[in-house]
BAVEX-425622 format. One line per 8 residues: their letters; for each residue x, y, z of N, C-alpha, C. Coordinates in steps of 0.05 Angstrom, whole numbers, plus 5000, padded with zeros to 4 digits. Layout:
N
a	X/Y/Z/X/Y/Z/X/Y/Z  ...
This chain:
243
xxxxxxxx	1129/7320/0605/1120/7325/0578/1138/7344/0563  1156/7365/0578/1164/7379/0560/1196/7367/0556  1208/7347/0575/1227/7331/0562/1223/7319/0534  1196/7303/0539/1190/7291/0522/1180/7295/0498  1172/7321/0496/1171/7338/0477/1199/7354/0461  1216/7365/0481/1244/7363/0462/1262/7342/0447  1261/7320/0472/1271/7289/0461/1252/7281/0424  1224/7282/0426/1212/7274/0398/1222/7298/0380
xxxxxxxx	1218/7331/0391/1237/7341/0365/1256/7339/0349  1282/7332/0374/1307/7336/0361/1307/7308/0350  1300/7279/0355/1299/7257/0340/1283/7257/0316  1263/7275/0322/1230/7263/0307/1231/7232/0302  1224/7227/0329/1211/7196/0335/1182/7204/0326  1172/7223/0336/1136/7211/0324/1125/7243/0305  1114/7229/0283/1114/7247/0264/1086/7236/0247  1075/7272/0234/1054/7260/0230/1048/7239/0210
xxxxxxxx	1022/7224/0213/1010/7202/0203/1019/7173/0221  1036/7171/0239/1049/7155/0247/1027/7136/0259  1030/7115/0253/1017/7093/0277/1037/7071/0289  1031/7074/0309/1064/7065/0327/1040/7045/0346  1068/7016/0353/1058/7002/0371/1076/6999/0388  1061/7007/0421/1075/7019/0436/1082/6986/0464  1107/6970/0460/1098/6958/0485/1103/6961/0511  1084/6944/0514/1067/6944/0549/1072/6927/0563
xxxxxxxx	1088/6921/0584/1093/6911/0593/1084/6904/0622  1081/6933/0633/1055/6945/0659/1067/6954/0680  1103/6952/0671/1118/6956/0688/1118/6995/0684  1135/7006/0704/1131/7040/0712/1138/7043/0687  1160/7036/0670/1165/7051/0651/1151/7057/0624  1139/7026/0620/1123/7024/0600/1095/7043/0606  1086/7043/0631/1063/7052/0635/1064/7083/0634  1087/7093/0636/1087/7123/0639/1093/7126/0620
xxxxxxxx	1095/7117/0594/1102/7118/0558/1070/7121/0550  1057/7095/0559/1029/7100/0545/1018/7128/0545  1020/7132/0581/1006/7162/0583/1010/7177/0575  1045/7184/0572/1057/7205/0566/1050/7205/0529  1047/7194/0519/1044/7184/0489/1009/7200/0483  0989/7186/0506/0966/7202/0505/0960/7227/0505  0985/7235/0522/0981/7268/0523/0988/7284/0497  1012/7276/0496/1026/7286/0471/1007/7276/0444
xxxxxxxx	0986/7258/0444/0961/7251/0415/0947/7290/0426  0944/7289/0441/0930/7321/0457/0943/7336/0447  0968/7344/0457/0978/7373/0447/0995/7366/0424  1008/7356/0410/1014/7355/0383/1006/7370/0372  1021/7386/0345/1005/7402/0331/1000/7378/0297  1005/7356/0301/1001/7332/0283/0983/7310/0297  0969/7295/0277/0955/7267/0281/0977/7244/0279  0975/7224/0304/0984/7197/0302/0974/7182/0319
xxxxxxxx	0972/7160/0319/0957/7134/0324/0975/7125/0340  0965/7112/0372/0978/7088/0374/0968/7054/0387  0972/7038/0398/0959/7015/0400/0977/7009/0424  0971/6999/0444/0990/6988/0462/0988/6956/0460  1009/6937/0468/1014/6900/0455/1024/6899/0479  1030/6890/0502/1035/6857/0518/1035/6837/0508  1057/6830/0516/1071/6802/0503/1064/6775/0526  1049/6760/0520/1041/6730/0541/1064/6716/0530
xxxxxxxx	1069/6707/0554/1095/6693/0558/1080/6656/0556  1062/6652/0561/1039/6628/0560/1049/6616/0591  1047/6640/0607/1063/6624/0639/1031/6631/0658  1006/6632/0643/0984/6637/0648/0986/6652/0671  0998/6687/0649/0990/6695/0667/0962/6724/0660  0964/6736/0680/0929/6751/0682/0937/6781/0672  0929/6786/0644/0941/6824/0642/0910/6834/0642  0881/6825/0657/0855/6832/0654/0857/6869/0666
xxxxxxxx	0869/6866/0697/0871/6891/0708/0899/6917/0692  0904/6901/0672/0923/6916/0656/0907/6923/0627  0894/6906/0620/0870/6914/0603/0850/6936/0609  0852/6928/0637/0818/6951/0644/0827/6983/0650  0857/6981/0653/0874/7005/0655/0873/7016/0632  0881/7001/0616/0882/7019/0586/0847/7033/0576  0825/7007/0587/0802/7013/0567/0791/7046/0585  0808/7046/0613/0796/7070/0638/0804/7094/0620
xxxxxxxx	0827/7096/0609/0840/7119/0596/0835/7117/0560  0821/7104/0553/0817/7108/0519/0840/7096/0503  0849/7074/0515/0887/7072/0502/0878/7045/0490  0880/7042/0472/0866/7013/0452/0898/6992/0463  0889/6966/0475/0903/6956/0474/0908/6921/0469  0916/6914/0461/0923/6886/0457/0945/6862/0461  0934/6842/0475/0950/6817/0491/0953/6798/0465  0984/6799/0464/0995/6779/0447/0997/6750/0456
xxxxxxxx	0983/6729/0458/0987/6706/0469/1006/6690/0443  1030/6688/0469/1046/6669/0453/1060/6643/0479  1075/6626/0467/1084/6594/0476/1124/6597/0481  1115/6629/0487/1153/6630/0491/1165/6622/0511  1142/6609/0534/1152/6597/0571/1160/6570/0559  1139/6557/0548/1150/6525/0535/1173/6521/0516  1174/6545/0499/1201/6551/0494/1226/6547/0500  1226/6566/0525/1249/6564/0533/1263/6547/0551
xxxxxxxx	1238/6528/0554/1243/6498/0570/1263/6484/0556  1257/6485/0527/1267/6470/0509/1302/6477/0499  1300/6504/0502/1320/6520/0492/1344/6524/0513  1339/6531/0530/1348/6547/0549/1366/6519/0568  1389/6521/0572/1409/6508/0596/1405/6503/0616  1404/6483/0638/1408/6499/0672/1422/6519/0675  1424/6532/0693/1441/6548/0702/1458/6568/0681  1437/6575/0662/1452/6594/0645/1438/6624/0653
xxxxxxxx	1448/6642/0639/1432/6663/0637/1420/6665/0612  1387/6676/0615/1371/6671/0590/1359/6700/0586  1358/6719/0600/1350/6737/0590/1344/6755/0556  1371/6755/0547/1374/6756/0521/1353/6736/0512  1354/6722/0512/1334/6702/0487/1303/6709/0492  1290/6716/0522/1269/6735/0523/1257/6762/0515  1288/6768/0511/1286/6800/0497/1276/6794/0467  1305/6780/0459/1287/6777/0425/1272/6758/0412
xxxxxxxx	1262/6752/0436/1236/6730/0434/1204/6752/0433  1210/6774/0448/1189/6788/0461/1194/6813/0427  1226/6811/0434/1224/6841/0398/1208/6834/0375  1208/6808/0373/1199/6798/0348/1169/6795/0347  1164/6783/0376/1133/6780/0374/1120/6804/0371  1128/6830/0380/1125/6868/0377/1127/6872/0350  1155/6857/0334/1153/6871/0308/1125/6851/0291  1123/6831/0299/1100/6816/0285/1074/6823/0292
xxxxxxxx	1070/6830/0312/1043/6856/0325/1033/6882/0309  1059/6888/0312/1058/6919/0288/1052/6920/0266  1052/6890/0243/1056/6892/0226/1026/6876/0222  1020/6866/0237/0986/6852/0236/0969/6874/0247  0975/6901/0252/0965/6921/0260/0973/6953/0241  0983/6952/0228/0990/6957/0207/0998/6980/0222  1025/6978/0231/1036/7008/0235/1057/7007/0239  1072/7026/0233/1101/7037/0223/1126/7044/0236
xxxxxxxx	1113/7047/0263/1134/7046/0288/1120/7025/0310  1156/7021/0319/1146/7010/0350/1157/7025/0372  1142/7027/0393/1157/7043/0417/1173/7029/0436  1187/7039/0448/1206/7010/0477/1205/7036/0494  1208/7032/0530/1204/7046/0543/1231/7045/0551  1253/7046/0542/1282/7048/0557/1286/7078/0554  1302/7077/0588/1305/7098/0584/1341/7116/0588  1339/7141/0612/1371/7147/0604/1391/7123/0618
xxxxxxxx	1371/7115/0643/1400/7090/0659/1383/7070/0640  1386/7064/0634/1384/7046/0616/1403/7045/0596  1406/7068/0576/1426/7072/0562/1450/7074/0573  1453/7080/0597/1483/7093/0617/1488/7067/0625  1465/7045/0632/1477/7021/0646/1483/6999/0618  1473/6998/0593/1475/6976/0571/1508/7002/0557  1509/7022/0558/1538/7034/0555/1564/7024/0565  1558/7024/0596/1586/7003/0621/1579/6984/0612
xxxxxxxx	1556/6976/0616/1556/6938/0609/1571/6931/0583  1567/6940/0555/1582/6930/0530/1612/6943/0538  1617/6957/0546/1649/6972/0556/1666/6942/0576  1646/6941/0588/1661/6939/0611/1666/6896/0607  1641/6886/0598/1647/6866/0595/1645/6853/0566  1646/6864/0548/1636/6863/0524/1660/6874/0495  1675/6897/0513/1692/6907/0494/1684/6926/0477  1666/6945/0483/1643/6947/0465/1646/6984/0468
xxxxxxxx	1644/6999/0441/1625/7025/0450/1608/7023/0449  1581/7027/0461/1556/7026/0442/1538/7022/0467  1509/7045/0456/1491/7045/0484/1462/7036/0454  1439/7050/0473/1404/7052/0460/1404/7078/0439  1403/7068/0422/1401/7096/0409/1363/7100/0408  1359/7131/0405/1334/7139/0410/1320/7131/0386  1330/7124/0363/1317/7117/0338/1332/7103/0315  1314/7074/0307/1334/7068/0293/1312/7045/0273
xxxxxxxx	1318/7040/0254/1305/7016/0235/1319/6999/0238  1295/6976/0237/1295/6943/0244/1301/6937/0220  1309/6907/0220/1315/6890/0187/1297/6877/0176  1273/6887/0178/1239/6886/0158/1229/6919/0165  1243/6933/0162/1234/6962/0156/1226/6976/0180  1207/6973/0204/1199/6976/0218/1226/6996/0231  1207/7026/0234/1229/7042/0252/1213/7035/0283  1236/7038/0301/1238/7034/0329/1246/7054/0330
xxxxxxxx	1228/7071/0365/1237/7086/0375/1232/7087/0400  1244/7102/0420/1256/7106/0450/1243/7133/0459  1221/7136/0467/1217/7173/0467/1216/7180/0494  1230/7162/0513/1242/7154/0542/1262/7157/0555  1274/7165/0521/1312/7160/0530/1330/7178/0542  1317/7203/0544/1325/7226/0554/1314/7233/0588  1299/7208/0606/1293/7214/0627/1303/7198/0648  1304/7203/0660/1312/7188/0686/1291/7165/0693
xxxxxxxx	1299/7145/0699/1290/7117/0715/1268/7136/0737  1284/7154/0752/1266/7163/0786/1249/7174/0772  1245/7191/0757/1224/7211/0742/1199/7185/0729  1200/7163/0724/1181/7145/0719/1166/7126/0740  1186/7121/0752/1180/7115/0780/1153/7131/0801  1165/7165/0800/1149/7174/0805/1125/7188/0795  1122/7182/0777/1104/7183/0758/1076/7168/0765  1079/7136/0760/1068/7123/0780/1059/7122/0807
xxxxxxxx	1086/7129/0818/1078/7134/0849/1063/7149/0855  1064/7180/0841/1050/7204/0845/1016/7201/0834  1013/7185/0821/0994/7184/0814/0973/7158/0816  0985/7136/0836/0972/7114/0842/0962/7093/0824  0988/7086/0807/0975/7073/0789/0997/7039/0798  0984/7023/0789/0984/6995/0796/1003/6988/0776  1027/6975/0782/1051/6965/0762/1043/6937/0766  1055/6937/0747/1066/6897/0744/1098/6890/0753
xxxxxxxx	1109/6883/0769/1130/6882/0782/1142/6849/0773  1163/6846/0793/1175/6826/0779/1169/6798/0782  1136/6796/0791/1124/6774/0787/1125/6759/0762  1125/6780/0744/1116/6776/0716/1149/6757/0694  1166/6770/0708/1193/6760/0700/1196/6727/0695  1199/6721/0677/1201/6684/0672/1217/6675/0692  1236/6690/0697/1266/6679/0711/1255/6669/0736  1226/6679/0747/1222/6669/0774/1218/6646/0771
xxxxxxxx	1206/6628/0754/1197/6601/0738/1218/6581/0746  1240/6589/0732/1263/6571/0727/1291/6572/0748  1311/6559/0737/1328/6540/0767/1352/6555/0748  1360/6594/0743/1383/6593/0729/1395/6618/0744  1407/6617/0735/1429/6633/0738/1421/6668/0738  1412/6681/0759/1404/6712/0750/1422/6724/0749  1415/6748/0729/1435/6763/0717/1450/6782/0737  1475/6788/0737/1482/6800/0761/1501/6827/0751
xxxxxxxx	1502/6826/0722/1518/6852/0708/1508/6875/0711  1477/6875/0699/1465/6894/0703/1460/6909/0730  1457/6895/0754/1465/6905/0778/1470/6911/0786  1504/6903/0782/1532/6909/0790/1535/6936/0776  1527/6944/0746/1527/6967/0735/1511/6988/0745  1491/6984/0755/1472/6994/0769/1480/7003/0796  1493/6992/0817/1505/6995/0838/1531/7017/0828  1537/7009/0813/1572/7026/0809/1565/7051/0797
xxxxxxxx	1544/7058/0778/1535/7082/0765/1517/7104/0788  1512/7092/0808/1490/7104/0835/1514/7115/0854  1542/7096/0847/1563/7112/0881/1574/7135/0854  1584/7132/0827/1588/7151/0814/1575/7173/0815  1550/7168/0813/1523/7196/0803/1533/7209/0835  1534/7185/0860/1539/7204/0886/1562/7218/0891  1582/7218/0876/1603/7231/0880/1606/7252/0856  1593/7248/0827/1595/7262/0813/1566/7267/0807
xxxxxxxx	1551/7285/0815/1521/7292/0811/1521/7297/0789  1532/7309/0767/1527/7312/0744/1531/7289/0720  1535/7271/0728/1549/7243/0713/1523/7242/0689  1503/7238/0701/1476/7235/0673/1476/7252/0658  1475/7280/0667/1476/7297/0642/1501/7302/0628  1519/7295/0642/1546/7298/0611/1551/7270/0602  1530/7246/0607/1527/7221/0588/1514/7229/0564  1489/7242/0573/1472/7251/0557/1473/7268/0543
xxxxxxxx	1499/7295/0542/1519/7307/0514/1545/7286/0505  1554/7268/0520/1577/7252/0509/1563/7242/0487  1531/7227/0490/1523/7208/0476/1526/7219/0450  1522/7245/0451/1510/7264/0426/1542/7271/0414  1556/7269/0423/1578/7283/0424/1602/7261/0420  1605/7255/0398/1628/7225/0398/1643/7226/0379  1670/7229/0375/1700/7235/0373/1709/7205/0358  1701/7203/0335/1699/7175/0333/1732/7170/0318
xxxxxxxx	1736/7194/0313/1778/7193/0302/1798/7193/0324  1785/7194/0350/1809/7192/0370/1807/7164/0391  1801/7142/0370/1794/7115/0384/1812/7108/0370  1816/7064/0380/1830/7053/0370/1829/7040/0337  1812/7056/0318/1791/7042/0295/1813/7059/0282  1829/7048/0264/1845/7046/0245/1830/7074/0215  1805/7052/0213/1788/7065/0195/1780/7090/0198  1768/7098/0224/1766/7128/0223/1787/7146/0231
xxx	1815/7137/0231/1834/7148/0229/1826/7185/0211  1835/7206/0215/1828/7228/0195/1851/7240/0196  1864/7214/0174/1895/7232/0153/1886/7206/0129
């Protein structure tokens, strides 16, 4: 809480009058957002609202024991039933990778949630490897600078925010663990469905950033001033050249 309490200062991701829709997915990360989001409606010294949304994939599947979790703790929440599995029957290649097209299949149905619920933010539970691993990933195969930023507006107004992004993956993990609460794991993933190709970047980034962190223990926290911290006149960009 008190990460998460400096992370919403220095962004001001949540501010008063806010009603934010937070999604749920049931996985550790998402689930330690809801709570952590409950507490902070507690000690805030402002009012804000939030709603938690799961996205149905129409692969029939069951979020009842993910419902009864939220109604146990007072967390208002709602199952978006949508036809994005038949979808992607239609859409989707053999043997391709489809992840991406689930992502902004699932963003949109969140930003269309929010907006039939009338509120002004959405939340995502990504967090610092998350940002450290989508950073190597656009670097490394992509050409890319560029990670999650903690706050940012969508292209129908809607601000998005990250109030996750400053913690570690293990710190949510055990969150859950410490406290016995029931995830949704990767049953839930479409990819188990279909005959394609799984993603293997993110992995590989994931493996290479874990022998790093073991040889350099401090690697996360000087990502986490680099991020803040960017030198944008001593790259190859012509434009921000400063003469």
């Amino acid at each position: 809480m008190s990460k998460l309490g400096k992370t919403n200062a220095e962004f001001e991701l949540i501010e008063e009058g806010d009603k934010i829709l937070v999604g749920l997915s049931g996985g550790k990360d998402s689930l330690t957002m809801i709570h952590a989001m409950k507490e902070q409606q507690r000690r805030a010294p402002f009012k804000f609202e939030f709603i938690a949304a799961t996205i149905s994939y129409g692969m029939g599947e069951n979020y009842d024991s993910l419902h009864r979790h939220c109604e146990q703790y007072n967390i208002p929440h709602a199952i978006v039933d949508t036809k994005v599995y038949e979808l992607a029957k239609e859409k989707i290649r053999k043997n391709s990778s489809f992840c991406s097209f689930f992502s902004r299949m699932r963003r949109g149905y969140l930003y269309s949630a929010a907006q039939k619920h009338g509120c002004n933010k959405v939340a995502l539970g990504h967090h610092m490897d998350d940002a450290a691993e989508s950073f190597f990933m656009n670097f490394i195969y992509n050409g890319q600078m560029r990670s999650l930023a903690p706050k940012y507006k969508a292209e129908n107004g809607l601000v998005v925010i990250r109030p996750l992004i400053q913690m570690r993956e293990r710190q949510l993990l055990a969150f859950v663990e410490d406290n016995g609460i029931e995830v949704i794991g990767d049953e839930s993933c479409p990819a188990m469905r279909f005959d394609v190709k799984m993603p293997h970047a993110r992995a590989s980034t994931k493996e290479m950033l874990a022998k790093m962190e073991n040889e350099f223990p401090t690697l996360f926290v000087s990502l986490n001033a680099a991020f803040k911290n960017i030198s944008v006149d001593s790259f190859f960009d012509k434009e921000k050249f400063s003469i």
